[in-house]
C-alpha positions in Angstrom: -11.3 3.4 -2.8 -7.8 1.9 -3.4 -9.4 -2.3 -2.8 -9.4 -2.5 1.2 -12.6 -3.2 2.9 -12.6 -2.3 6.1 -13.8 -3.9 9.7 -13.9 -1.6 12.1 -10.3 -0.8 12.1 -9.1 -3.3 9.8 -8.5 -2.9 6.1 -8.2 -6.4 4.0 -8.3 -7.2 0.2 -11.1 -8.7 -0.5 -13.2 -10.2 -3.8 -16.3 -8.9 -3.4 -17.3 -6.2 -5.7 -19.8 -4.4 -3.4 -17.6 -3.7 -1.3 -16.0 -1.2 -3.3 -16.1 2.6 -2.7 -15.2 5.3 -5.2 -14.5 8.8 -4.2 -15.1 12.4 -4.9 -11.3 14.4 -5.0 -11.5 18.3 -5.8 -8.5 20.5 -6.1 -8.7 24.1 -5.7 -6.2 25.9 -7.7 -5.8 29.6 -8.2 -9.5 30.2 -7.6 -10.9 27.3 -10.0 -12.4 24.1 -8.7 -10.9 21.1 -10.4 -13.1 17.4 -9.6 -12.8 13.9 -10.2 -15.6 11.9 -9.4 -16.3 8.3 -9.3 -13.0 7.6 -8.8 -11.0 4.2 -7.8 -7.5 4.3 -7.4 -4.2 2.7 -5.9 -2.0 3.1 -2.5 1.7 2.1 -2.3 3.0 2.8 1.6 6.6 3.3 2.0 8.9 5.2 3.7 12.8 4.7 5.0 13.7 4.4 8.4 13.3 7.4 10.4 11.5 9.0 7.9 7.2 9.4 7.6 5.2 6.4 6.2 3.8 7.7 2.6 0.9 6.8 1.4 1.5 7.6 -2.2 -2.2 7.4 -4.4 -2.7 7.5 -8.3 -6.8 7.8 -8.9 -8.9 7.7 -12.1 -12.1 9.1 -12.5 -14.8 11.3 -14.5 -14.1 14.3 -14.7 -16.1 17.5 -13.8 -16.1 20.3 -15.5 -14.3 23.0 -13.5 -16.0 26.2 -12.1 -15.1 29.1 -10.6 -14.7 28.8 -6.1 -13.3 30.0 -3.5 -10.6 28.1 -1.5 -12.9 26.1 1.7 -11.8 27.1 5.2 -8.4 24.7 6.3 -7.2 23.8 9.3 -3.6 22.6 9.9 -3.9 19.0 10.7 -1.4 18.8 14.6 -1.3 14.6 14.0 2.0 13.2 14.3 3.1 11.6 11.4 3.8 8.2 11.2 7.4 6.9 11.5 9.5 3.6 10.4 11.4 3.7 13.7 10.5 2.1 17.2 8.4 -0.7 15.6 8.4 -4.1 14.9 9.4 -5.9 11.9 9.7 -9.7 11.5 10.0 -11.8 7.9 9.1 -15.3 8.4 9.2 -14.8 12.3 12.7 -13.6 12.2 13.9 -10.4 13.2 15.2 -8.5 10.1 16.8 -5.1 10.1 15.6 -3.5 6.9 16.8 0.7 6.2 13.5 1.2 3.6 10.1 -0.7 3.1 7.4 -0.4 0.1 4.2 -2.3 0.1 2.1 -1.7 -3.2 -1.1 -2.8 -3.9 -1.2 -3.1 -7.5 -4.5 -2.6 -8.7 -5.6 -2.2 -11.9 -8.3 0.5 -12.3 -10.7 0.9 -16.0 -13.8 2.8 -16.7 -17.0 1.3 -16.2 -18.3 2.4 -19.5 -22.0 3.1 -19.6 -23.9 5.2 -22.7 -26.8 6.3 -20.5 -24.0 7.8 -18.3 -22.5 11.6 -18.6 -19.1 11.1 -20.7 -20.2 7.5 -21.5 -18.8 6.1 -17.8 -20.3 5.1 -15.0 -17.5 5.1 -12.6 -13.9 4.0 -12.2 -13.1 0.0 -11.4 -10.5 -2.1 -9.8 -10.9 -5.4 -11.5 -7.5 -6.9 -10.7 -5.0 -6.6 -7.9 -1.5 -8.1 -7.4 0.5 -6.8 -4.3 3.8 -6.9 -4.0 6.4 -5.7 -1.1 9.6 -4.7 -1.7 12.9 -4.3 1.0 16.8 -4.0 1.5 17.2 -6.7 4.5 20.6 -6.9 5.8 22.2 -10.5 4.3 22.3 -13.4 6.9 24.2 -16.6 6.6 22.6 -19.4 5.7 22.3 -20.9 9.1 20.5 -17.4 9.8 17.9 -16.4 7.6 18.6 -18.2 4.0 17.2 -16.2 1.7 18.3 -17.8 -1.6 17.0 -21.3 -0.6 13.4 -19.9 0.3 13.6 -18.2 -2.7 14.9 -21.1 -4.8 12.0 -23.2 -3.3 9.4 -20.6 -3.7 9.0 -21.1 -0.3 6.5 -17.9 0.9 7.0 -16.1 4.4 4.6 -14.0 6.8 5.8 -10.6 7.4 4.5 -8.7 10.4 5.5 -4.6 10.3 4.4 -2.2 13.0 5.0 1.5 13.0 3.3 4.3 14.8 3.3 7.8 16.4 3.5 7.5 19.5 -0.4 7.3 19.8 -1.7 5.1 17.2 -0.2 1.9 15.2 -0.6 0.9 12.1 0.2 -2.8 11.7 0.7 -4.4 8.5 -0.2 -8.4 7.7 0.8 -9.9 5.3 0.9 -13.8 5.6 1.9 -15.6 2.7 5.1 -13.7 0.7 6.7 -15.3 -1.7 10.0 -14.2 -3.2 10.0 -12.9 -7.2 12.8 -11.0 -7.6 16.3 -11.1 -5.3 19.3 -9.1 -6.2 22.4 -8.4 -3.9 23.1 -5.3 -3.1 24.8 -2.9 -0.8 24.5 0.1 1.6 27.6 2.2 2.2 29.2 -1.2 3.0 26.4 -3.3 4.6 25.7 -6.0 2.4 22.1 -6.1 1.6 19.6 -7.8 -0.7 16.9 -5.6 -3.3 14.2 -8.0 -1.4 10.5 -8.1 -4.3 8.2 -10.2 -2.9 4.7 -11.4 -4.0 1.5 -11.2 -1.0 -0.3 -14.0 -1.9 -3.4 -15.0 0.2 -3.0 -17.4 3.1 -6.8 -18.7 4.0 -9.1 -16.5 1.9 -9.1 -12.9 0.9 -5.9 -12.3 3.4 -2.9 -11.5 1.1 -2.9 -7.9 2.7 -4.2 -6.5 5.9 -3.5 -3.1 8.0 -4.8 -2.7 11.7 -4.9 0.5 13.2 -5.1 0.6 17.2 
């Protein structure tokens, strides 16, 4: 519901409206049963080295009027967690040590508005989407990685990140990045750069694509 499609285990942008899902989201709080329905939202992933990989989501929908429940039956989930440590990450086929990584999707969700439906909406829409990644890669010399001539000549960059959990990795794609924003900066004495980057698409609807395996 956030604008992937997915292939078996492969989650793309794409531009095809019927491929769009919506979602039910209740929350249970102090014996009332709160529910959004119809609902499309957005996903930023990010996380800092060593720490879990968030997926942080901000949904719209209709909502339902609450009624009285009882809290379902829950099990603690025993998955590991995702990590950003012991993976790969390369920026323009180069390896890059970065300390903190943020990849957000950018959608922009509106009502479908409808008078034949309850409340006067349908459902909950993404009609636009413009990702963008964000980073603090380490500064390289010229000869090593220059940064402020690709971003000078708008020149755009694949980046390839893998994490995982020991079990299970989550690989991000994203083929075509081109720099918008780069700032120097600096982390407790490492000279750095506040890396914002748009995904733009490649060869079709590819800008942004995760693989699980």
């Amino acid at each position: 519901a956030c604008g992937l499609a997915k292939t078996s285990e492969v989650y793309q942008v794409h531009s095809t409206h019927s491929n769009d899902k919506t979602i039910s989201i209740d929350v249970y709080e102090d014996g009332i049963l709160k529910t959004l329905i119809g609902a499309s939202g957005n996903v930023t992933f990010e996380g800092e080295t060593g720490k879990r990989l968030m997926c942080n989501f901000e949904f719209s929908g209709r909502w339902k009027a609450p009624t009285d429940a009882a809290l379902p039956a829950f099990a603690p989930s025993t998955t590991t967690p995702f990590r950003l440590q012991g993976g790969t990450f390369t920026l323009g086929g180069e390896s890059i040590k970065i300390a903190k990584f943020s990849l957000d999707m950018g959608n922009v969700v509106v009502p479908r508005f409808d008078v034949d439906a309850a409340g006067g909406i349908l459902y909950y829409m993404i009609v636009d989407q413009d990702s963008a990644v964000s980073m603090d890669p380490e500064a390289d010399k010229v000869a090593g990685y220059d940064f402020n001539g690709l971003w000078l000549a708008h020149t755009e960059a694949a980046v390839s990140f893998a994490v995982g959990d020991g079990t299970d990795t989550a690989t991000f794609t994203l083929p075509a990045v081109q720099i918008k924003e780069l700032a120097g900066g600096d982390r407790e004495g490492i000279l750095t750069y506040d890396y914002n980057g748009q995904c733009n698409h490649s060869s079709g609807n590819d800008a942004v694509a995760v693989a699980v395996t």
